[in-house]
Each structure stands twice: as structure tokens, then as C-alpha cells.
MDTraj code that builds the backbone (N, CA, C; nanometers):
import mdtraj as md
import numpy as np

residues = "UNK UNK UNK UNK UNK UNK UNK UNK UNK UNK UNK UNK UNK UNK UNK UNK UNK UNK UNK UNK UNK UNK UNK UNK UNK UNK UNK UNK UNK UNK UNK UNK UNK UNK UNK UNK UNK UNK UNK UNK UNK UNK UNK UNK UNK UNK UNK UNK UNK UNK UNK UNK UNK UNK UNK UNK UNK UNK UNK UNK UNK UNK UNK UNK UNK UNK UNK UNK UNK UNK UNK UNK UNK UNK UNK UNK UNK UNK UNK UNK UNK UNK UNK UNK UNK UNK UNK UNK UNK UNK UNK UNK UNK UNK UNK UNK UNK UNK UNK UNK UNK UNK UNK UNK UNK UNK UNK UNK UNK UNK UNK UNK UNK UNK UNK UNK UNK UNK UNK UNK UNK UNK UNK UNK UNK UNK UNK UNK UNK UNK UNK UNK UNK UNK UNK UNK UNK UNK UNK UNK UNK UNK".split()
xyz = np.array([
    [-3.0814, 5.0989, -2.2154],
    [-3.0301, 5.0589, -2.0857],
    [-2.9776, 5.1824, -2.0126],
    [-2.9774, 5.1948, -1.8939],
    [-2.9709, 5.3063, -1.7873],
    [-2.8545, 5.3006, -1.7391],
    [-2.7671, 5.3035, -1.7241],
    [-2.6368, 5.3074, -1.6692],
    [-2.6529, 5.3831, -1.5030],
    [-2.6365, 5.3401, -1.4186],
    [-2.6233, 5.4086, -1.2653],
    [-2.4985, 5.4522, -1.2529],
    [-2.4336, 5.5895, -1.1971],
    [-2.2964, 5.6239, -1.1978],
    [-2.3220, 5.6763, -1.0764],
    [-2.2156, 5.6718, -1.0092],
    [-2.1822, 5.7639, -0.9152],
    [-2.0196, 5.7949, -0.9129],
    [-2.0144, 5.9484, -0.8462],
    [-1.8806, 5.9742, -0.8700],
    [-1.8410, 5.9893, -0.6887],
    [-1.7168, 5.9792, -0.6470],
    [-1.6852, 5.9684, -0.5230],
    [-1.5446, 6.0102, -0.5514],
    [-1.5016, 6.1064, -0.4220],
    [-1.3862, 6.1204, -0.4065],
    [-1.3179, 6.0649, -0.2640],
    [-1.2007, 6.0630, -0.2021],
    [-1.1830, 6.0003, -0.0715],
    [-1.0242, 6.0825, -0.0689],
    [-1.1032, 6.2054, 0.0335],
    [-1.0099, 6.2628, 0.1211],
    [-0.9932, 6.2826, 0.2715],
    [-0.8443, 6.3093, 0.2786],
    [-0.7741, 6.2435, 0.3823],
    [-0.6056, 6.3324, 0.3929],
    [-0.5927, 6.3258, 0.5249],
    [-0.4744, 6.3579, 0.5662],
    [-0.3301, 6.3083, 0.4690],
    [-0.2072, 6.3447, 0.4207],
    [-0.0768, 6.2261, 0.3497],
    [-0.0848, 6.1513, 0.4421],
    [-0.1171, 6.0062, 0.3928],
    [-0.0469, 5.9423, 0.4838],
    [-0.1603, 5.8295, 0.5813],
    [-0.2495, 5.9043, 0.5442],
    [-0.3950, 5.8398, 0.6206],
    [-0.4228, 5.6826, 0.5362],
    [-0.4262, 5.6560, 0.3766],
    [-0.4453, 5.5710, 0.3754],
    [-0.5057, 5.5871, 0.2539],
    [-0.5148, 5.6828, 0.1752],
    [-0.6599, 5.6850, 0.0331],
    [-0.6017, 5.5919, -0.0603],
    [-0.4800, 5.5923, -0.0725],
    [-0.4390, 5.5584, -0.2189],
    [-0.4080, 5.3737, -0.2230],
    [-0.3691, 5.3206, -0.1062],
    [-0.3881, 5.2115, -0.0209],
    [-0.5504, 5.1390, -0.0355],
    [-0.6279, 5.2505, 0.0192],
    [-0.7495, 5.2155, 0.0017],
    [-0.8427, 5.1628, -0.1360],
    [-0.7879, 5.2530, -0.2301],
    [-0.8254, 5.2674, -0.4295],
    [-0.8018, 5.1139, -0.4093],
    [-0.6410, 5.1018, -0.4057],
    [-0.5663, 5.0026, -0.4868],
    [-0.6270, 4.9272, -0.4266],
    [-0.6678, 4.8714, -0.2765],
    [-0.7462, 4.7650, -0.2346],
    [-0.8891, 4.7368, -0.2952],
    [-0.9560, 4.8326, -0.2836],
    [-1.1072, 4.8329, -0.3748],
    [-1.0830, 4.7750, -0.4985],
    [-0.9673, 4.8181, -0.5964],
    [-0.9350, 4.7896, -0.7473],
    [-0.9872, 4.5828, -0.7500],
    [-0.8448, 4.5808, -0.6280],
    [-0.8554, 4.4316, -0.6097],
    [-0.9582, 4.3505, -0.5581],
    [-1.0367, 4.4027, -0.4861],
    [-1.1406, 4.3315, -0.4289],
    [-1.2615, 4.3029, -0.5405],
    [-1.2657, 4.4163, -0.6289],
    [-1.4236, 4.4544, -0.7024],
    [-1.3471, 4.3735, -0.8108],
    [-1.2417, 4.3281, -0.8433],
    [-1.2018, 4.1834, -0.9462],
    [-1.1262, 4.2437, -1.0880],
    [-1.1078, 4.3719, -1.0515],
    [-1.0845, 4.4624, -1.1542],
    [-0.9534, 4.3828, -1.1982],
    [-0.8543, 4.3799, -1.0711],
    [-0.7691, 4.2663, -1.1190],
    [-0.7516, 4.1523, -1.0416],
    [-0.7011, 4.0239, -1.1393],
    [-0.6924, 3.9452, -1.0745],
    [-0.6340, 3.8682, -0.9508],
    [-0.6237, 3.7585, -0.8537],
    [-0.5326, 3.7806, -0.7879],
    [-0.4076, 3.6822, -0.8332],
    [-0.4124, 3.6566, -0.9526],
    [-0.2572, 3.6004, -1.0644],
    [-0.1789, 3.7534, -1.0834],
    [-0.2504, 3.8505, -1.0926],
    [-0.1837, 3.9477, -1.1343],
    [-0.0958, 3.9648, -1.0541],
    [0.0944, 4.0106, -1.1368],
    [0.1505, 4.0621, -1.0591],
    [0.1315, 4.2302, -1.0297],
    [0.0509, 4.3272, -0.9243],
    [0.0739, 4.4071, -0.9475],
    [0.1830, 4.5194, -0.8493],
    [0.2502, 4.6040, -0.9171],
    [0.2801, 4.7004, -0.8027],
    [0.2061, 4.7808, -0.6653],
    [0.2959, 4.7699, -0.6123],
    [0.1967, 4.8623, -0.4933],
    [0.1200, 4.9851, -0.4864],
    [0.0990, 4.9964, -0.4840],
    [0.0261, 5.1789, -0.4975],
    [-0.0157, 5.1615, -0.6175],
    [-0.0582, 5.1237, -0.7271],
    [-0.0976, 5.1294, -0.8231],
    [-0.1904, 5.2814, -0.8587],
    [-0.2332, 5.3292, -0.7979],
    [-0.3024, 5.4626, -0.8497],
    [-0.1656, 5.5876, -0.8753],
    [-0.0364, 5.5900, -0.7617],
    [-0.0031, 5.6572, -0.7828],
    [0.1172, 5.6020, -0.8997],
    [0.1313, 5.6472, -0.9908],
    [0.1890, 5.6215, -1.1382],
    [0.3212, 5.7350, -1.1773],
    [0.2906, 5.8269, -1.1583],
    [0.3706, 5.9241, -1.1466],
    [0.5338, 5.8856, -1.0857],
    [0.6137, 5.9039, -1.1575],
    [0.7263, 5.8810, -1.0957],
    [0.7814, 5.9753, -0.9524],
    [0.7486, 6.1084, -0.9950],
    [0.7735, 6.1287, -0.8779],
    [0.6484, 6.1028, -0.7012],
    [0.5874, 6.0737, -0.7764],
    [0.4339, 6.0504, -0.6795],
    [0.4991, 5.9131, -0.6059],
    [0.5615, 5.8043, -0.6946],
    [0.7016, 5.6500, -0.6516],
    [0.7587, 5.7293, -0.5611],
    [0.8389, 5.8062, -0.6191],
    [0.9194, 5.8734, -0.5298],
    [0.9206, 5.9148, -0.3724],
    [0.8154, 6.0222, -0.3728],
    [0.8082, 6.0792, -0.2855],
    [0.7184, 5.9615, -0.1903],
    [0.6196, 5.9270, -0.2019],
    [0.5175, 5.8205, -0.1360],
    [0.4003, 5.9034, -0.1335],
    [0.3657, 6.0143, -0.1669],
    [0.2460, 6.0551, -0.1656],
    [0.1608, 6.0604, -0.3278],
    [0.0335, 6.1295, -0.2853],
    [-0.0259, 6.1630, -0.4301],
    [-0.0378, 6.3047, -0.4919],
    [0.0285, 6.3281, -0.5831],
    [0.0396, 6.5040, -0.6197],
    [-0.0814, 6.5341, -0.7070],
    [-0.1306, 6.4248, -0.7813],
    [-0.2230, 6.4813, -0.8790],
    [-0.3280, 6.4208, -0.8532],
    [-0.4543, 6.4429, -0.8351],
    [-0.6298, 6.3586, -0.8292],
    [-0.6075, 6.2253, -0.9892],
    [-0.5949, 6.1130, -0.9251],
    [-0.6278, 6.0334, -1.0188],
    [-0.7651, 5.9692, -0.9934],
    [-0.8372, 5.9290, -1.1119],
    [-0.9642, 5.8630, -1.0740],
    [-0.9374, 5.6951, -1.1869],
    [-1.0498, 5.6366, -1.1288],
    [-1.0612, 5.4867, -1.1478],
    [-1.2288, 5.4331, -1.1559],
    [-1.2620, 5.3278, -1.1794],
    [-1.3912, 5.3224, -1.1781],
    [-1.3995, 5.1450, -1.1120],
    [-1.4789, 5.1302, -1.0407],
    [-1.5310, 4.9877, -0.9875],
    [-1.6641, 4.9586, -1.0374],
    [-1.7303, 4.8616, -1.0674],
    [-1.8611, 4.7853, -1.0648],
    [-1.9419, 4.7085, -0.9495],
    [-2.0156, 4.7513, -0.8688],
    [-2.0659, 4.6868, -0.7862],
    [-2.2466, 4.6845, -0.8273],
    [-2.2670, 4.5741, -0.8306],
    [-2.4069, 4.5462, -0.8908],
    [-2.4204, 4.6016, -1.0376],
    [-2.5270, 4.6961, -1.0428],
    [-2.5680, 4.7905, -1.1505],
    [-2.5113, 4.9330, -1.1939],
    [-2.4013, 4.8985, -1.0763],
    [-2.3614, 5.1022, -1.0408],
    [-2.2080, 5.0521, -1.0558],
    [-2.1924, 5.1626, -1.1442],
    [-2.0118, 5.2128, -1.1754],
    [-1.9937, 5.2955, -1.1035],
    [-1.8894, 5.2904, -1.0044],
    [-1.8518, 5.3789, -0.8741],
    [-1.7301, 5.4531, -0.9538],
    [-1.7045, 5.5878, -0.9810],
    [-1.5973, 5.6670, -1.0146],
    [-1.5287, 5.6997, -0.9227],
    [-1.3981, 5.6581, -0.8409],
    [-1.3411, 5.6697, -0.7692],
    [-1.2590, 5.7527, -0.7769],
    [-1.2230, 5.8812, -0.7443],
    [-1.1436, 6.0087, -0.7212],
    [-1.0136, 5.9946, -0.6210],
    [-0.9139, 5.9249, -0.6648],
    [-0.7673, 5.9590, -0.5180],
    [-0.7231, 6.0634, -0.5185],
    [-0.7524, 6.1523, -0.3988],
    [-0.7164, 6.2979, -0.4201],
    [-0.5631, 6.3301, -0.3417],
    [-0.5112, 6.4088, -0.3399],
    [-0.3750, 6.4660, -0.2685],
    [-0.4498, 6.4500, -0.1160],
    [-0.3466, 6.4287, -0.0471],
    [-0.3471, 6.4837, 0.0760],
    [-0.2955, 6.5957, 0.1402],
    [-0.1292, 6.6272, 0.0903],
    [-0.0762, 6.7293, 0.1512],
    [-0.1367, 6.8554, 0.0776],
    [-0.1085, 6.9760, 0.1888],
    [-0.1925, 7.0567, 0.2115],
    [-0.1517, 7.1558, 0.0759],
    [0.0006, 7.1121, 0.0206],
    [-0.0060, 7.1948, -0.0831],
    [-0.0581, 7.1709, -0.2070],
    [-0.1614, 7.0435, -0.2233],
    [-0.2157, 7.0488, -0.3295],
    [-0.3725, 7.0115, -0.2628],
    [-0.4054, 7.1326, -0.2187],
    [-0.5259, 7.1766, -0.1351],
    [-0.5898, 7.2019, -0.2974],
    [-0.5968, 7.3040, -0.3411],
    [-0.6470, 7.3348, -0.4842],
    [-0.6648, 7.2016, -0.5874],
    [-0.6360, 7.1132, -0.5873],
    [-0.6571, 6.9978, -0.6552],
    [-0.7361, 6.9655, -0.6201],
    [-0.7461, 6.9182, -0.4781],
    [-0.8978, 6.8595, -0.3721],
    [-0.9845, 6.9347, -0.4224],
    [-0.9970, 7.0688, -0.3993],
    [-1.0806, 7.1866, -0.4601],
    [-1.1762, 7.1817, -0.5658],
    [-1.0482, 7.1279, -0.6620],
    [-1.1283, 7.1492, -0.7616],
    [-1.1900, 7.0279, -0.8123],
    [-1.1436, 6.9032, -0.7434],
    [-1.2365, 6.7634, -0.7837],
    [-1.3725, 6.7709, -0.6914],
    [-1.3669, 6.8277, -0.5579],
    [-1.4858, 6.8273, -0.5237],
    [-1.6132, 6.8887, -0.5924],
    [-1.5498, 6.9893, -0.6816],
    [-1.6592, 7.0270, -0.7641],
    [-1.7263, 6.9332, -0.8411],
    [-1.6396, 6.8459, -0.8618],
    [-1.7101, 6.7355, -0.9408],
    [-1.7431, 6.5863, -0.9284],
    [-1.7765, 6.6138, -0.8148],
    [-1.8119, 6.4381, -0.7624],
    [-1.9335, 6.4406, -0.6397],
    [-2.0252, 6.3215, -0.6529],
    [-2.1393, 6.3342, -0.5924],
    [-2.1461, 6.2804, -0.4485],
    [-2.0204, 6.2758, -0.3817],
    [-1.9777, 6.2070, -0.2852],
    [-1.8216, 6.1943, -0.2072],
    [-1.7983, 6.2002, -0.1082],
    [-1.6901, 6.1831, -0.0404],
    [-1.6748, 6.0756, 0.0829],
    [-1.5706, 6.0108, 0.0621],
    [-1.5143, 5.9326, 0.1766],
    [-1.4270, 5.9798, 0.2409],
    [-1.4590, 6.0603, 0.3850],
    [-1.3351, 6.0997, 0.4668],
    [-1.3035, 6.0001, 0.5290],
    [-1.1271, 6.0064, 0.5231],
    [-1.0599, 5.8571, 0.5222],
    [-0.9757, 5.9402, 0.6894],
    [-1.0191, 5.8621, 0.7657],
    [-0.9358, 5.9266, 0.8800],
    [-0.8685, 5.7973, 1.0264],
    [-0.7199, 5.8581, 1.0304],
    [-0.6643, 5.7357, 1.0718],
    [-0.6748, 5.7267, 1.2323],
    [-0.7149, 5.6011, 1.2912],
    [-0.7531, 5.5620, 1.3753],
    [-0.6540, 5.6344, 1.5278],
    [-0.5228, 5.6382, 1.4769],
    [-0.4304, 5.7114, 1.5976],
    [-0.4496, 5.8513, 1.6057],
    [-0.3938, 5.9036, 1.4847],
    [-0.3670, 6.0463, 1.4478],
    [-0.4956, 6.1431, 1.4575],
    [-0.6265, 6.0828, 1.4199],
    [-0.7492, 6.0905, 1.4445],
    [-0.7707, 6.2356, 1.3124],
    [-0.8444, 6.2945, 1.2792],
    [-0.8742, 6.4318, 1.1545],
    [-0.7381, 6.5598, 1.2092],
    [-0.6742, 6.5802, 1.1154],
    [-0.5528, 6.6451, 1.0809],
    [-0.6188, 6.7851, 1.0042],
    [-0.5569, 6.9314, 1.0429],
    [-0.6077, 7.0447, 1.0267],
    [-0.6491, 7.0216, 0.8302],
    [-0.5591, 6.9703, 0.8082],
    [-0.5941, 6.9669, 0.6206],
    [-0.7080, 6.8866, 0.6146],
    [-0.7441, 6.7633, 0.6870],
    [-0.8505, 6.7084, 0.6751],
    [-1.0000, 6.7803, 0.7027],
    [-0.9449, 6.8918, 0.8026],
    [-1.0268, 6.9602, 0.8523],
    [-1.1099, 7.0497, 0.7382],
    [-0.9973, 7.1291, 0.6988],
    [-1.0046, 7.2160, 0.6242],
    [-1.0745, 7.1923, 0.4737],
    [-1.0586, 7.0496, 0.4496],
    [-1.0780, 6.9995, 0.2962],
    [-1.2875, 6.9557, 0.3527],
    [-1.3001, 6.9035, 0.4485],
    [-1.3833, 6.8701, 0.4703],
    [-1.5006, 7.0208, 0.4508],
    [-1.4391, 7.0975, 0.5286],
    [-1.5325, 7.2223, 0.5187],
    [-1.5813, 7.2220, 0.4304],
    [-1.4513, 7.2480, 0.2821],
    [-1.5143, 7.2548, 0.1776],
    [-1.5857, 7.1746, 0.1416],
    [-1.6042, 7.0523, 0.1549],
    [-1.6841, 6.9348, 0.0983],
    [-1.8323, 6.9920, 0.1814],
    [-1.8596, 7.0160, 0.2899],
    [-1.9868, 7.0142, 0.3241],
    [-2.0342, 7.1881, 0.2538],
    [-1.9439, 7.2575, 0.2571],
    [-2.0176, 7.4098, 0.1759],
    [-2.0772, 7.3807, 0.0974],
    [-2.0492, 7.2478, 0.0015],
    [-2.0602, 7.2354, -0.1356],
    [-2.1857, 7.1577, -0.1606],
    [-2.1946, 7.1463, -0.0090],
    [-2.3442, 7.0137, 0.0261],
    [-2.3225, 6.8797, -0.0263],
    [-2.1705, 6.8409, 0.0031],
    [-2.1496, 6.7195, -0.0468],
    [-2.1706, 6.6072, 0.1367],
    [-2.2104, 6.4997, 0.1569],
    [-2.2577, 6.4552, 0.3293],
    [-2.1082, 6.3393, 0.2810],
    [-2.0097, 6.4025, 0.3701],
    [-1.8836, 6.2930, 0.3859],
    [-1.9554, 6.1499, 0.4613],
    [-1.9106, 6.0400, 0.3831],
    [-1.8550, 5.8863, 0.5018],
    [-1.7667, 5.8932, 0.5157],
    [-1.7564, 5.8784, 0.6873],
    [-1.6179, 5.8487, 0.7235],
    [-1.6171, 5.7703, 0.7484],
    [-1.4666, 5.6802, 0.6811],
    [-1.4169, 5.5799, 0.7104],
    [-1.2636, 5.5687, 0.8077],
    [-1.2913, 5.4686, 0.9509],
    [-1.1600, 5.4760, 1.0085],
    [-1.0798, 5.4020, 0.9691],
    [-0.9611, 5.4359, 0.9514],
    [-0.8319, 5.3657, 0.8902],
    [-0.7520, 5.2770, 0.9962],
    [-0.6623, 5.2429, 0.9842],
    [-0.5643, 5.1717, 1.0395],
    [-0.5986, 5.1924, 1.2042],
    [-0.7300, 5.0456, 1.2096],
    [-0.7247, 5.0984, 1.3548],
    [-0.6756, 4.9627, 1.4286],
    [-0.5780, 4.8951, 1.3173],
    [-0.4608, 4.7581, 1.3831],
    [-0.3372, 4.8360, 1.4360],
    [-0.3425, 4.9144, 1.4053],
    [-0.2140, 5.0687, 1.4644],
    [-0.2003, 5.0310, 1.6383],
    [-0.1080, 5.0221, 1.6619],
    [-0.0615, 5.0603, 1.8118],
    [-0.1107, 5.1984, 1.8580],
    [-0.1796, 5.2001, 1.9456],
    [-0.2200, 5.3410, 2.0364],
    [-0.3033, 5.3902, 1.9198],
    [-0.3996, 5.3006, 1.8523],
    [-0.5128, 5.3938, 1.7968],
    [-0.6332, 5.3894, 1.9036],
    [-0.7345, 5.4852, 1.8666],
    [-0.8776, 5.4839, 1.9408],
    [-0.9484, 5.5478, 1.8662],
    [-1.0263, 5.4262, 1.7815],
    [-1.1152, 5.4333, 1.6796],
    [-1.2527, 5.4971, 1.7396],
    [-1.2845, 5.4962, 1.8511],
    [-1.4133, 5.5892, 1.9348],
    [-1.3518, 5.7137, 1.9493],
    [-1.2580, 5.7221, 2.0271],
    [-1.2203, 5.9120, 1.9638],
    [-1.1689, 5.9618, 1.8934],
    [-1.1437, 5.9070, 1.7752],
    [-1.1475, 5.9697, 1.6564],
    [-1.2700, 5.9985, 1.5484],
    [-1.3382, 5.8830, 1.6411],
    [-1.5113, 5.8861, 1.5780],
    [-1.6041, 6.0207, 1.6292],
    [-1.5797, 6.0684, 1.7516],
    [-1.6274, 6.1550, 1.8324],
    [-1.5342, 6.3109, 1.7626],
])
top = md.Topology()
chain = top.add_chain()
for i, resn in enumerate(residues, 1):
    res = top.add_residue(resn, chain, resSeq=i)
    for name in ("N", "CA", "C"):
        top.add_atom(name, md.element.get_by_symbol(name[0]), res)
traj = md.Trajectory(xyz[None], top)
């Protein structure tokens, strides 16, 4: 039997929405149930990661959709754990740039993206929170 994998990472500005995003996918693809009680953020685990509200370290996860195990990569956003992004893009066959519907691509988003296309990785972008007051999901698309 053949196993289909793909690996994916999904970067994004702090704050844009990745880790929000995991934990929603987790739940949707049935990984857990909806009896489960779970915490919020569930990818970020780290106490201080609770803490602060962001993600300091690349955690990954895996979903099932059809025949294909999707390896899901939550990478940092803030810019000081740029080198983390770095170094997961080396290893994943795919990226979701996660970009929020107001704020629209943020210089780190910018910057992380570069690297993703040097690497000949072709980002999806996905727009985030575009139920936001004063978003504009067309120019942030543009």
C-alpha cells in the first residue's frame, strides 16, 4: 500500500491566525471529537507559548483527508524566530500564507515569503479574519 504524504507549513504575521487555523483543521478533519473538552490553542503547548499568546517553536500535526496525510507545520510568526521558519521551510512541500484581511502582508510575512519562493516552494494564500471591522479582503488580495 502507497501512503500519499504531503508536508505543509502555514506562515504568517503573530497574530494573523496560523495556530487558530491548525487547531480548527485538527477539529474539522475529526481528529477530535466534538464531546471533547479541548483547550484553546491546542498546538501551542508550551507554557510559555500559554503565556505569551504566540508560537515560539514550529510544531507539526498531521490530518487525513481522503488517501493523503497532510503534515501540518505551525510555524512562529514573530520576526525573532525568523530562523525557525527557515529552517522548516527546508522541509516541507508546501506553504499556506495566512494573511489577515485588515492588516493585509506584514514586512515578516514579507520577508518569510521570499524565502519560501527562493526555495521554489508556490505559497496559498489564505485570507484570514475577513469578519474583522475595516478589513478589505480585495486589497489585501492585490
Amino acid at each position: 500500500m502507497t501512503r500519499k504524504l504531503r508536508n505543509i507549513a502555514i506562515i504568517a504575521h503573530v497574530d494573523h491566525g496560523k495556530t487558530t487555523l491548525v487547531d480548527e483543521l485538527l477539529k474539522q478533519s475529526g481528529t477530535f471529537s466534538e464531546r471533547q473538552d479541548l483547550e484553546s490553542r491546542i498546538m501551542d503547548s508550551n507554557d510559555l507559548e500559554r503565556e505569551r499568546g504566540i508560537t515560539i517553536l514550529a510544531k507539526n500535526t498531521a490530518i487525513r483527508y481522503g488517501d493523503v496525510t497532510i503534515n501540518i507545520v505551525d510555524t512562529p510568526g514573530h520576526a525573532d524566530f525568523g530562523g525557525e521558519v527557515e529552517r522548516i521551510l527546508n522541509m516541507v512541500d508546501g506553504v499556506l500564507l495566512l494573511v489577515d484581511a485588515r492588516e493585509g502582508p506584514m514586512p515578516q510575512t514579507k520577508f518569510v515569503t521570499s524565502k519560501a519562493l527562493a526555495l521554489g516552494l508556490r505559497p496559498i494564500v489564505v485570507v484570514n479574519k475577513i469578519d474583522r471591522q475595516g478589513s478589505d479582503p480585495d486589497a489585501v488580495v492585490d
